[in-house]
C-alpha positions as CSV (number, residue, x, y, z in Angstrom):
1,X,89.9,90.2,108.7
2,X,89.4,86.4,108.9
3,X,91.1,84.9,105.7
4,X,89.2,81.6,106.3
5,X,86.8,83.4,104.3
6,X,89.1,84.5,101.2
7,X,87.8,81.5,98.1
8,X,91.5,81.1,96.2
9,X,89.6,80.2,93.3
10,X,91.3,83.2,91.6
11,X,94.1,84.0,93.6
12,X,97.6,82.7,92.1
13,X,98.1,80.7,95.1
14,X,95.7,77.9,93.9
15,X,98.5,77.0,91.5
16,X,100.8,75.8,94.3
17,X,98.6,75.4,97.2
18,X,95.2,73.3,96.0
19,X,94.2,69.7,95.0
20,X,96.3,66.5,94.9
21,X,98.2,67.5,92.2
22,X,100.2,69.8,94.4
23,X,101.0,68.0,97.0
24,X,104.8,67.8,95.8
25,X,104.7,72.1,95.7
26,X,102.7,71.7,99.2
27,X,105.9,69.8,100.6
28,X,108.3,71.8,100.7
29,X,106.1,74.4,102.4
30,X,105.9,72.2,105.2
31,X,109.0,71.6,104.8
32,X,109.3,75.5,106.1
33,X,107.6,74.9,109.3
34,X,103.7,75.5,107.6
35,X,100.7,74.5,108.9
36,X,98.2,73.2,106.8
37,X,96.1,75.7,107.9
38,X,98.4,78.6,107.1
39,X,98.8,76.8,103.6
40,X,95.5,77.1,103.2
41,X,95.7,80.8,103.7
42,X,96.4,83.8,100.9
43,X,100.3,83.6,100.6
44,X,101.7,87.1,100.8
45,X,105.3,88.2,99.2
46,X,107.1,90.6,102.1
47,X,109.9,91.8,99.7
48,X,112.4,94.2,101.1
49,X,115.6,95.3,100.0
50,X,117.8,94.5,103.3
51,X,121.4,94.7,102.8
52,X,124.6,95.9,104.9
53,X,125.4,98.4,102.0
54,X,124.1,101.5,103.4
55,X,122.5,102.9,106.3
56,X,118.9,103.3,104.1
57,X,118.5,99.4,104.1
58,X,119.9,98.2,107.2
59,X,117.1,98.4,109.0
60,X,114.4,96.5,106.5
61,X,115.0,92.8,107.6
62,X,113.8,94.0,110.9
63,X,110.6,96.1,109.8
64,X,110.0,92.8,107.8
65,X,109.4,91.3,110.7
66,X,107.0,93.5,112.0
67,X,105.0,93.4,109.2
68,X,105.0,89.3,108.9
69,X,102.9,89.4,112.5
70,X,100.3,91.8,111.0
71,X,100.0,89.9,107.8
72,X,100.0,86.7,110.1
73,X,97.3,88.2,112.7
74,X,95.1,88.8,110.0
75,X,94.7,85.3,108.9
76,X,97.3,85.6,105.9
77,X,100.5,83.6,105.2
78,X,103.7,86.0,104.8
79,X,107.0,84.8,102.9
80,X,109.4,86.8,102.9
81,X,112.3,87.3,100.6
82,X,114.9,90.1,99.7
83,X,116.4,91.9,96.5
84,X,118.9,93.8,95.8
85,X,120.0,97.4,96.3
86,X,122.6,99.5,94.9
87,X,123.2,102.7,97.4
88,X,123.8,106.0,95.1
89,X,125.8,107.7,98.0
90,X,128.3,105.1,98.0
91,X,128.5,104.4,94.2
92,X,128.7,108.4,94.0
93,X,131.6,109.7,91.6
94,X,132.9,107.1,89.7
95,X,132.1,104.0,87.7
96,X,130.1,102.6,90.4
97,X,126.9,104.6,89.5
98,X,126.4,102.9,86.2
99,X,124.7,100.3,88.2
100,X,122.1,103.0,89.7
101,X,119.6,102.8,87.5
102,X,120.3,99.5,86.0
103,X,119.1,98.5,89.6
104,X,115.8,100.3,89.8
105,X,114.9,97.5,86.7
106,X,117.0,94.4,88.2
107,X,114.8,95.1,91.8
108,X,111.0,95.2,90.0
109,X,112.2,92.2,87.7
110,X,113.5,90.5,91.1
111,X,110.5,90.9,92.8
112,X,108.2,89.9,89.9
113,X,110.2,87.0,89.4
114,X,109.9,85.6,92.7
115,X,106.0,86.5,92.9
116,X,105.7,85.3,89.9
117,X,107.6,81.7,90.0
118,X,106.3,81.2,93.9
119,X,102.5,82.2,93.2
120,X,102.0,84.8,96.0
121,X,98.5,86.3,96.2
122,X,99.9,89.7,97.5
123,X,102.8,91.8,97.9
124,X,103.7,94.1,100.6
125,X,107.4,95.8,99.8
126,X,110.1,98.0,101.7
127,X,112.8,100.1,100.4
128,X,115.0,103.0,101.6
129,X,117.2,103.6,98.8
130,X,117.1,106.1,95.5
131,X,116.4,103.4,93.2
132,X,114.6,100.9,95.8
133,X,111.5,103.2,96.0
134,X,110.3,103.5,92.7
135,X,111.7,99.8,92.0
136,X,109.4,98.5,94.3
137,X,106.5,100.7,93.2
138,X,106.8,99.3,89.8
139,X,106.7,96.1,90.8
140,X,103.7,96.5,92.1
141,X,102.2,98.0,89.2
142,X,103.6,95.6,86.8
143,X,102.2,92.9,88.9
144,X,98.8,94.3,89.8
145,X,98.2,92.2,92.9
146,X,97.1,93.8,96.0
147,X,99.7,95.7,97.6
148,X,101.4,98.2,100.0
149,X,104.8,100.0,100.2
150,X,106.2,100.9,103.0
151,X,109.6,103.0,103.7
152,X,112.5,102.2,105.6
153,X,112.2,106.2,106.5
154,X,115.2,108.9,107.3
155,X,118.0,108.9,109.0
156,X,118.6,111.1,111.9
157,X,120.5,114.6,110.9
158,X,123.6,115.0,112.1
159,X,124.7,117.6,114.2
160,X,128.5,119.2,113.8
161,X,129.4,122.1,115.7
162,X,125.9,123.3,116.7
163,X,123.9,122.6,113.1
164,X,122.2,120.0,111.1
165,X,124.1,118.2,108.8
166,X,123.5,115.6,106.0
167,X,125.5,113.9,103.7
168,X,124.9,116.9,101.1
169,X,127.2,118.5,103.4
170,X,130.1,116.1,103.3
171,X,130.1,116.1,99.0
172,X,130.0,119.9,99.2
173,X,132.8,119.9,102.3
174,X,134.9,117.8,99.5
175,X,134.4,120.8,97.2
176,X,135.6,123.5,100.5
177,X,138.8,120.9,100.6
178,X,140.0,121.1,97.4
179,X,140.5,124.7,97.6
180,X,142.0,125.0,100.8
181,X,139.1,126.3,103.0
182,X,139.0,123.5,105.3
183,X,141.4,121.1,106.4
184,X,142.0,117.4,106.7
185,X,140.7,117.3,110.1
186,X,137.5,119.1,109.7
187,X,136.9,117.3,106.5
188,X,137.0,114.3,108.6
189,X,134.9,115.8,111.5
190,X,131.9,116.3,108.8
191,X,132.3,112.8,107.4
192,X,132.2,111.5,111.0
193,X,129.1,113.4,112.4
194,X,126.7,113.6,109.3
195,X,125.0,110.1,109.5
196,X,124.4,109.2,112.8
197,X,122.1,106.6,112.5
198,X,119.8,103.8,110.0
199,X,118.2,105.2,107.6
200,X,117.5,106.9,104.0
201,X,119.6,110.4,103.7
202,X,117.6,112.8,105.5
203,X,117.0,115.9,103.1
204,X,114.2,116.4,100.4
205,X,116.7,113.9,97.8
206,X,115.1,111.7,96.3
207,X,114.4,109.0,98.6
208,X,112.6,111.0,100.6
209,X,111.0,112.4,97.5
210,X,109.5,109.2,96.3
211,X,108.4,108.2,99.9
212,X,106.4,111.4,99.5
213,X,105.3,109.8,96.3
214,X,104.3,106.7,97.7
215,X,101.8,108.3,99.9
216,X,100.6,111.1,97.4
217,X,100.1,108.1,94.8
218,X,98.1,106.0,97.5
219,X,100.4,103.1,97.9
220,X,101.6,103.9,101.1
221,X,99.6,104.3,104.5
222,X,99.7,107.5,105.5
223,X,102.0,108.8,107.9
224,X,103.6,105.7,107.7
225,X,106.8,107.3,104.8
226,X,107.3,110.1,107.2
227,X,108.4,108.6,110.7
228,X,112.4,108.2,110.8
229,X,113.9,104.8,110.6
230,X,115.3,104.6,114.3
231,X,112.0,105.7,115.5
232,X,110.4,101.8,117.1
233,X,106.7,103.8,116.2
234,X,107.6,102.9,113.0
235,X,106.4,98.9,113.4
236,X,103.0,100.1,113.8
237,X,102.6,101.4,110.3
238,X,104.4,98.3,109.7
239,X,101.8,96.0,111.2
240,X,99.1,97.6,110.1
241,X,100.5,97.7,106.5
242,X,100.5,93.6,107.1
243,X,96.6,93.4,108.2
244,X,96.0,95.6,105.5
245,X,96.9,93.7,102.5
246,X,94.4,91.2,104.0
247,X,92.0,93.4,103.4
248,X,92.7,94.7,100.2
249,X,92.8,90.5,99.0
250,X,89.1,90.6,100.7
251,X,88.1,93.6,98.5
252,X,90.3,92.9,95.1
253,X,91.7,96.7,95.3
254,X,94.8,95.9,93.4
255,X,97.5,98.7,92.3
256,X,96.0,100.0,88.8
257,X,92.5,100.7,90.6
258,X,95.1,103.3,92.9
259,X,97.7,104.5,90.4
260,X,95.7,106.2,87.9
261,X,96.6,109.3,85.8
262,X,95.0,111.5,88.2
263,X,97.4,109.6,91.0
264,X,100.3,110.1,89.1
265,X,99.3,114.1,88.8
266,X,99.0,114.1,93.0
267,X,102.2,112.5,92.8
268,X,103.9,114.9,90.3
269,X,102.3,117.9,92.8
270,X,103.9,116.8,96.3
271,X,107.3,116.4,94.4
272,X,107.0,120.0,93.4
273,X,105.7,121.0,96.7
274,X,108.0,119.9,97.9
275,X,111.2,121.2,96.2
276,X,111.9,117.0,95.6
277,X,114.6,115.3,93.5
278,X,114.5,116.0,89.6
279,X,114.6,112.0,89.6
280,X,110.9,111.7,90.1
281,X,110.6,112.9,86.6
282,X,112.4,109.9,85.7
283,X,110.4,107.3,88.1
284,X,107.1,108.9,87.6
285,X,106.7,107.7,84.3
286,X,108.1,104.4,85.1
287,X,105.3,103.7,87.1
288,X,103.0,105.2,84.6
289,X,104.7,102.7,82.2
290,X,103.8,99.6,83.9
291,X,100.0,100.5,84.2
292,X,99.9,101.6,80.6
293,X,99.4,104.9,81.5
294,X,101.3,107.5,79.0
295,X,102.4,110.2,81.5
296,X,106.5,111.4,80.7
297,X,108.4,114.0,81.1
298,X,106.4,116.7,79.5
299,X,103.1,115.9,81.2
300,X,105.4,116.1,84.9
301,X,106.5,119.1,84.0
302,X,102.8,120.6,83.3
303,X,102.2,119.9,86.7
304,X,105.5,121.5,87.9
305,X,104.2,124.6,86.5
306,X,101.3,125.3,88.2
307,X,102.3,124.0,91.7
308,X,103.3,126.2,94.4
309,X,106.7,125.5,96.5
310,X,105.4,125.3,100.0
311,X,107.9,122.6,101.6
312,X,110.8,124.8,103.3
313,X,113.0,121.4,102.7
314,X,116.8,120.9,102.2
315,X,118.6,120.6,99.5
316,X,117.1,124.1,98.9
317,X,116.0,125.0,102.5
318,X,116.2,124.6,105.9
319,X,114.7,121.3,107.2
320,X,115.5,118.1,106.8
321,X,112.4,115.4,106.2
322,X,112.5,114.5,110.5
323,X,111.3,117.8,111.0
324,X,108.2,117.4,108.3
325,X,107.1,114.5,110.1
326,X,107.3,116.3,113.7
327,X,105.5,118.8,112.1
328,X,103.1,116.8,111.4
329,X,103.9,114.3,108.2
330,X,103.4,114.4,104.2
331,X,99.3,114.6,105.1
332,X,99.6,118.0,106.2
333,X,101.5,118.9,103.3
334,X,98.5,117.0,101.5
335,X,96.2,118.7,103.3
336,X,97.0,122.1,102.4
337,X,97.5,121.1,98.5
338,X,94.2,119.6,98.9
339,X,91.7,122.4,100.4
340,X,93.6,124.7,97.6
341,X,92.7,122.6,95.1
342,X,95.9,121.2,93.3
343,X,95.3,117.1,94.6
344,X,92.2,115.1,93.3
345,X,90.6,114.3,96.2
346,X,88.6,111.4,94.9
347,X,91.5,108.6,94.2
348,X,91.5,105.5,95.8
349,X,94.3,104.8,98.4
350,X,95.4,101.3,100.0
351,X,93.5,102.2,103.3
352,X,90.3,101.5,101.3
353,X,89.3,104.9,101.7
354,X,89.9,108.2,98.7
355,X,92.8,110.7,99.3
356,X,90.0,113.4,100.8
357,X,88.3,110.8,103.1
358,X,92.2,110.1,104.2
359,X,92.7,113.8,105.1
360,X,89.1,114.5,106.5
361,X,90.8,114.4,110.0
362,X,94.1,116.1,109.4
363,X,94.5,119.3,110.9
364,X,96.3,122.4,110.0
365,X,99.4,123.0,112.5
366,X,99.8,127.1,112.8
367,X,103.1,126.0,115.3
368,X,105.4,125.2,112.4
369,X,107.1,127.0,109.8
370,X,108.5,123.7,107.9
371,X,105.3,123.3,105.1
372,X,103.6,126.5,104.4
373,X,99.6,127.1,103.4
374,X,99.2,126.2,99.3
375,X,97.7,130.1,99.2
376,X,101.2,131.5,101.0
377,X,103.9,129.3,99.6
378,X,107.6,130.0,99.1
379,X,107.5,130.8,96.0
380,X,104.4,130.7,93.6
381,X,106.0,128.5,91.1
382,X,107.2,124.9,91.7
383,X,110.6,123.5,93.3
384,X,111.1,121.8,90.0
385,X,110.7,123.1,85.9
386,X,110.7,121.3,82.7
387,X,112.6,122.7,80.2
388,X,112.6,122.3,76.6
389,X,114.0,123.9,73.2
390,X,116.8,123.0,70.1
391,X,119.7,121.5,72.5
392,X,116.4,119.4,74.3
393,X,113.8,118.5,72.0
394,X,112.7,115.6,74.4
395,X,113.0,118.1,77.2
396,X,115.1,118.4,80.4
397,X,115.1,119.2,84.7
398,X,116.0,121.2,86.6
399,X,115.4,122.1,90.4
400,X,115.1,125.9,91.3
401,X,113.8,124.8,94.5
402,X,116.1,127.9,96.7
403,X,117.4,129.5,93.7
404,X,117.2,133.4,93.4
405,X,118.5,133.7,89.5
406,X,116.3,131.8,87.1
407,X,118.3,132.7,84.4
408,X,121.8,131.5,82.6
409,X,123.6,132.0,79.5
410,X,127.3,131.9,78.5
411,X,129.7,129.9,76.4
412,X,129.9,126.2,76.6
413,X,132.6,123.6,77.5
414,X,132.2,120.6,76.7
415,X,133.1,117.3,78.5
416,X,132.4,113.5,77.1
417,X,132.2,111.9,80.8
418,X,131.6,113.3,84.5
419,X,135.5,112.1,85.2
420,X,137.0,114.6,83.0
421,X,134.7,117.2,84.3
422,X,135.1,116.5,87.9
423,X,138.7,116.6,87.5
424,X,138.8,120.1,85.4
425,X,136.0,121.3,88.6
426,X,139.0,119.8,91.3
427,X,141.7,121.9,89.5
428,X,139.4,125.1,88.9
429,X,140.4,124.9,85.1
430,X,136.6,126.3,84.4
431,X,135.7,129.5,83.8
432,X,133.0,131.6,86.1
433,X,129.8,132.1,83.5
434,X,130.5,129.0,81.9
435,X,128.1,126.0,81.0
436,X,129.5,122.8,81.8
437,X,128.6,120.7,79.7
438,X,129.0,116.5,80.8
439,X,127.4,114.3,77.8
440,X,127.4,110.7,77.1
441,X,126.2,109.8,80.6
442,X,122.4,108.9,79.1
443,X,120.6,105.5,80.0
444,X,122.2,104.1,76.9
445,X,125.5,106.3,76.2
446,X,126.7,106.0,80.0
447,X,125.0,103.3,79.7
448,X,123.4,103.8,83.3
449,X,122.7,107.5,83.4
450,X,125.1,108.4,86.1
451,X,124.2,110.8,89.0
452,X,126.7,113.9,89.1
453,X,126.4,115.2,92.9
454,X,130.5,114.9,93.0
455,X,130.8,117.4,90.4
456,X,128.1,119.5,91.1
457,X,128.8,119.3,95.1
458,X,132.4,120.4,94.6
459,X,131.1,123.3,92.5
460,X,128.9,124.4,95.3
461,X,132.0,123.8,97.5
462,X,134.1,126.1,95.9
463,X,131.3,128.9,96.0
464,X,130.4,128.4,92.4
465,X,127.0,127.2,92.7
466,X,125.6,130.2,90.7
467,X,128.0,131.7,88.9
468,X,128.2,128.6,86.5
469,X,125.3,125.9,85.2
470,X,126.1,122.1,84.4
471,X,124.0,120.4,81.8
472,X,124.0,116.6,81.3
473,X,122.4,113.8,79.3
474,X,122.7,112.3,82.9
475,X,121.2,112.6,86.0
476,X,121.7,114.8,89.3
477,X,121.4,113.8,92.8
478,X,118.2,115.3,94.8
479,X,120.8,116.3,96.8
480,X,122.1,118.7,93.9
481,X,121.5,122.3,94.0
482,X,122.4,125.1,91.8
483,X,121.9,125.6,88.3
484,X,121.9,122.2,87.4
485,X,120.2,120.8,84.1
486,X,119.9,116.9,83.9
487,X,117.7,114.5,81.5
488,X,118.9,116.5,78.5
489,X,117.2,114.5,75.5
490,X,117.9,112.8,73.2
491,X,120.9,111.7,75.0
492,X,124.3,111.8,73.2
493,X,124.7,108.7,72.0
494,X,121.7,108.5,69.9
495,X,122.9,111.6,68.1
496,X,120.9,114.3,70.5
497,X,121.8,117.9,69.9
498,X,124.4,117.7,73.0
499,X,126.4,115.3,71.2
500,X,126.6,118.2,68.6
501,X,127.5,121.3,70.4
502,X,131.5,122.2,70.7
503,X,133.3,124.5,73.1
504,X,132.3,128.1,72.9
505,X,128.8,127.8,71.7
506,X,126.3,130.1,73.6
507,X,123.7,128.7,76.0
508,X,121.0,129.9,77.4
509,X,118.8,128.2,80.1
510,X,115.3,129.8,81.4
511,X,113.7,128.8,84.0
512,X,111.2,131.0,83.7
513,X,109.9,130.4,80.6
514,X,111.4,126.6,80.8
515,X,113.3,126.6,77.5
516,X,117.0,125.6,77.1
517,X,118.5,126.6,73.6
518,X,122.2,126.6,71.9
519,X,122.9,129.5,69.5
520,X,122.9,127.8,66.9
521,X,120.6,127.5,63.9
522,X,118.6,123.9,62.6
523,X,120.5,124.3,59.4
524,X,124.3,124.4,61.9
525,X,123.1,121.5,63.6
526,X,122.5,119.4,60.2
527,X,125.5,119.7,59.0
528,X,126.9,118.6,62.2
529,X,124.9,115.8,62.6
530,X,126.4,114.7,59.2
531,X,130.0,114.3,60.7
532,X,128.9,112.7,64.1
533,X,129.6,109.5,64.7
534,X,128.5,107.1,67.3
535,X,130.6,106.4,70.7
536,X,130.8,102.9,72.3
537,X,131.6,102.0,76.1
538,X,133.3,100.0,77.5
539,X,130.5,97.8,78.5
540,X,130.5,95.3,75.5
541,X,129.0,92.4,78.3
542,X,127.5,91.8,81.5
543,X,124.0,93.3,83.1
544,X,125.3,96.9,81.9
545,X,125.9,96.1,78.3
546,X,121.9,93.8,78.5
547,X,120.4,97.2,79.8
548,X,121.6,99.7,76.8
549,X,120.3,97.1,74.8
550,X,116.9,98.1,75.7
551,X,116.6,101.0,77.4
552,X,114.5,103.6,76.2
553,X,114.8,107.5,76.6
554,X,114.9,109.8,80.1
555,X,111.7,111.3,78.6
556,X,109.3,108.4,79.3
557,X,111.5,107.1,82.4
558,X,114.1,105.2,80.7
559,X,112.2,101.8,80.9
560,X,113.2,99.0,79.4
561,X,109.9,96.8,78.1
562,X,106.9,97.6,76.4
563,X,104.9,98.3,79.5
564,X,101.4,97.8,80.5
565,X,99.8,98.9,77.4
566,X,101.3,96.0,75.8
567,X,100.4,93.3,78.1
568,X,98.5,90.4,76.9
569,X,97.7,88.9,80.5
570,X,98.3,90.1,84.0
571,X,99.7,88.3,86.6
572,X,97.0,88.9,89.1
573,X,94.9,87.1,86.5
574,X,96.3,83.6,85.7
């Protein structure tokens, strides 16, 4: 693609690049080592979310790279810059997580920002961790230049005494401890051998959900989320996800002519599929949000409903995402869900090309058992169900994704915060056929809407995974299994009915039918509602306390601005 040819007469780049007036902004790119040719060129944001926090990221700066040459060899002018990350495995279990999803909105703001107040024409974006992903996606969205994700991809599994192993094992090995069935020194053997290289955690969680996303959706070239971090094929997505975006400046295909409703529905089917993280209820309408497009929890979960489970994928299975990309990568599992007829072939994908033109190629591979024909799934319903009824008016998730029972009721106990829970879990002071009950972990109660894999881990850990459930106006982990409800809304703190229920009231969770209810009747809940009173946190300043401020509900993805509906102008437009 020869950019020579690209007019900036309507590209944001004009602003800091054209006429005599700019010759101050023109400076200080020279300044930077630019030609005036390669001023003269589109200027293209490479945003990744490098960092030394985690495994997921460490890699990015690198892949960056690659990506800067294909932009560059197509005529284009990359500038690369980074934003933040916070790593859910390491802020797991305590007061770090707070920050989790506070960051998914501090990393699209980031990257806006800096597109925004440096005019770049185009944005290409990595990521690798939970929040990174859909973050970046957003971004994107909001933005509505041309554009391409790309993922960090997978780290390796690990291998301890003769089996795979992820990190999933490690949280549930914690659980094992605590009750005396393995010792100090095996504990440490797991921690040791589970993450043996760069890399997002390996299992269907929910990185490795929303990569699937970001191919499903069309942001993502495909193959290119599939391929493991440490594997070097990896730079050629990479540079051909930089002369891409060339391209796509050429032909104006921006992110709202790919993410359209009937996007976000392929996107919605592959997490099923898939037996993905509960979290992409959450994201899904995020990035809905930021094209305008009204698509929350309720409208996920149709889709949930009427998707098979075909993805033999751990949490809930056997394979970790390495082996779906041997097998032959998220377009086979597209494929399959396509010639059955649950994707729309006909959206638009950043290759230039619709979804069915992408998979016209793709053949079936009869020599693996990790992603099953659409017409001979797992199980005929999806790896994920939206539930609603009196304790969750605005509906909850839950993953059933390797689940035999479907079905749960027995008496409550109730817990204000995942600490007091995860300590009564560590002491077995719970009661087999219990609910657990953690509330005032929503977006705005927590505030943060904490991730519970700690307490839910340990449960598993202690051979408990079925024989009690755990509700929460918070989140779980796509590394979470067992009868876990999360996204229970309206949260607690804005008076929800699981602010309202006390120890001892009967609950009953379907997963069948997808209703959740408390025994209790509308006129019991009144009268309780009369006597509740509000909770504060102790997050009175700082980023936390600015995010309850405006955070909306778990129902339409917890976003915190009015979205694209309300937009007056459009970046990719001044």
């Amino acid at each position: 693609m020869d950019a020579k040819v690209i007019s900036k007469a309507k590209l944001p780049s004009r602003y800091v690049t054209v006429g005599p007036a700019r010759a101050p902004h023109r400076s200080y790119l020279y300044a930077m080592g630019l030609s005036a040719a390669e001023i003269a060129q589109p200027l293209v944001g490479v945003a990744s979310c490098w960092n030394e926090a985690a495994p997921c990221n460490i890699s990015l700066m690198r892949q960056a790279q690659v990506v800067k040459k294909g932009v560059a060899a197509a005529n284009g002018t990359p500038r690369e810059f980074c934003t933040i990350t916070v790593t859910d495995g390491i802020a797991m279990g305590h007061q770090g997580m707070k920050s989790s999803l506070v960051s998914r909105e501090v990393i699209a703001d980031s990257v806006e920002l800096t597109m925004r107040g440096h005019c770049y024409d185009a944005l290409v974006g990595l990521a690798g961790c939970d929040k990174s992903l859909p973050g970046m996606m957003m971004a994107m969205v909001r933005l509505n230049v041309p554009s391409i994700f790309i993922y960090g991809g997978s780290i390796l599994p690990g291998s301890y005494r003769g089996r795979q192993i992820t990190v999933q094992d490690v949280f549930e090995a914690v659980g094992q401890h605590s009750v005396g069935t393995i010792g100090d020194a095996e504990l440490l053997e797991i921690e040791q051998a589970a993450c043996p290289s760069a890399g997002s955690c390996g299992a269907q969680f929910t990185a490795n959900t929303m990569a699937t996303v970001a191919e499903a959706i069309g942001l993502a070239l495909p193959y290119s989320c599939g391929a493991p971090a440490p594997y070097e094929m990896r730079d050629r997505f990479n540079f051909a996800s930089g002369e891409k975006i060339m391209e796509l400046i050429a032909k104006n295909i921006r992110p709202r002519d790919i993410v359209t409703l009937k996007a976000l529905e392929n996107a919605a089917t592959v997490v099923s599929a898939t037996g993905g993280s509960t979290n992409a209820a959450l994201h899904l309408p995020a990035i809905a949000h930021e094209a305008g497009i009204k698509f929350d929890l309720f409208d996920v979960a149709k889709i949930f409903e009427k998707t098979p489970y075909i993805a033999d994928l751990k949490p809930g299975g056997k394979y970790v995402a390495k082996d779906m990309f041997e097998a032959g990568g998220i377009p086979l599992l597209m494929k399959t869900l396509l010639d059955h007829g649950y994707l729309h072939g006909d959206c638009l994908t950043v290759t230039g090309r619709t979804l069915a033109e992408n998979m016209e190629h793709v053949a079936w591979n009869e020599h693996q058992d990790v992603v099953r024909p659409a017409n001979r799934p797992i199980t005929q319903t999806g790896g994920v169900v939206g539930l609603k009824g009196n304790l969750a008016p605005e509906g909850a998730i839950v993953k059933v994704a390797g689940m035999a029972e479907l079905k749960f009721s027995g008496p409550a106990r109730c817990f204000d915060s995942e600490e007091e829970c995860f300590e009564a879990v560590t002491h077995r002071n719970y009661r087999e056929g219990e609910v657990l009950v953690i509330r005032y972990e929503g977006p705005r109660g927590g505030p943060g809407m904490r991730e519970m894999l700690s307490t839910t881990a340990a449960l598993y850990g202690q051979g408990m995974g079925g024989k009690v459930a755990l509700i929460t106006d918070g989140r779980f982990s796509g590394a979470t299994r067992g009868f876990c409800i999360g996204h229970v809304g309206p949260e607690a703190a804005v008076g929800g009915p699981i602010g309202l229920i006390l120890d001892g009231d009967v609950i009953s969770i379907d997963a069948v039918n997808g209703t959740i209810e408390v025994a209790l009747t509308d006129a019991e809940l009144a009268a309780r509602a009369k006597t509740w009173k509000a909770r504060t946190t102790d997050y009175q300043s700082g980023a936390i306390w600015k995010y309850a401020q405006t955070v909306g509900s778990a129902r339409d993805g917890a976003v915190t601005h009015p979205g694209g509906a309300k937009e007056t102008h459009c970046y990719a437009d001044i």
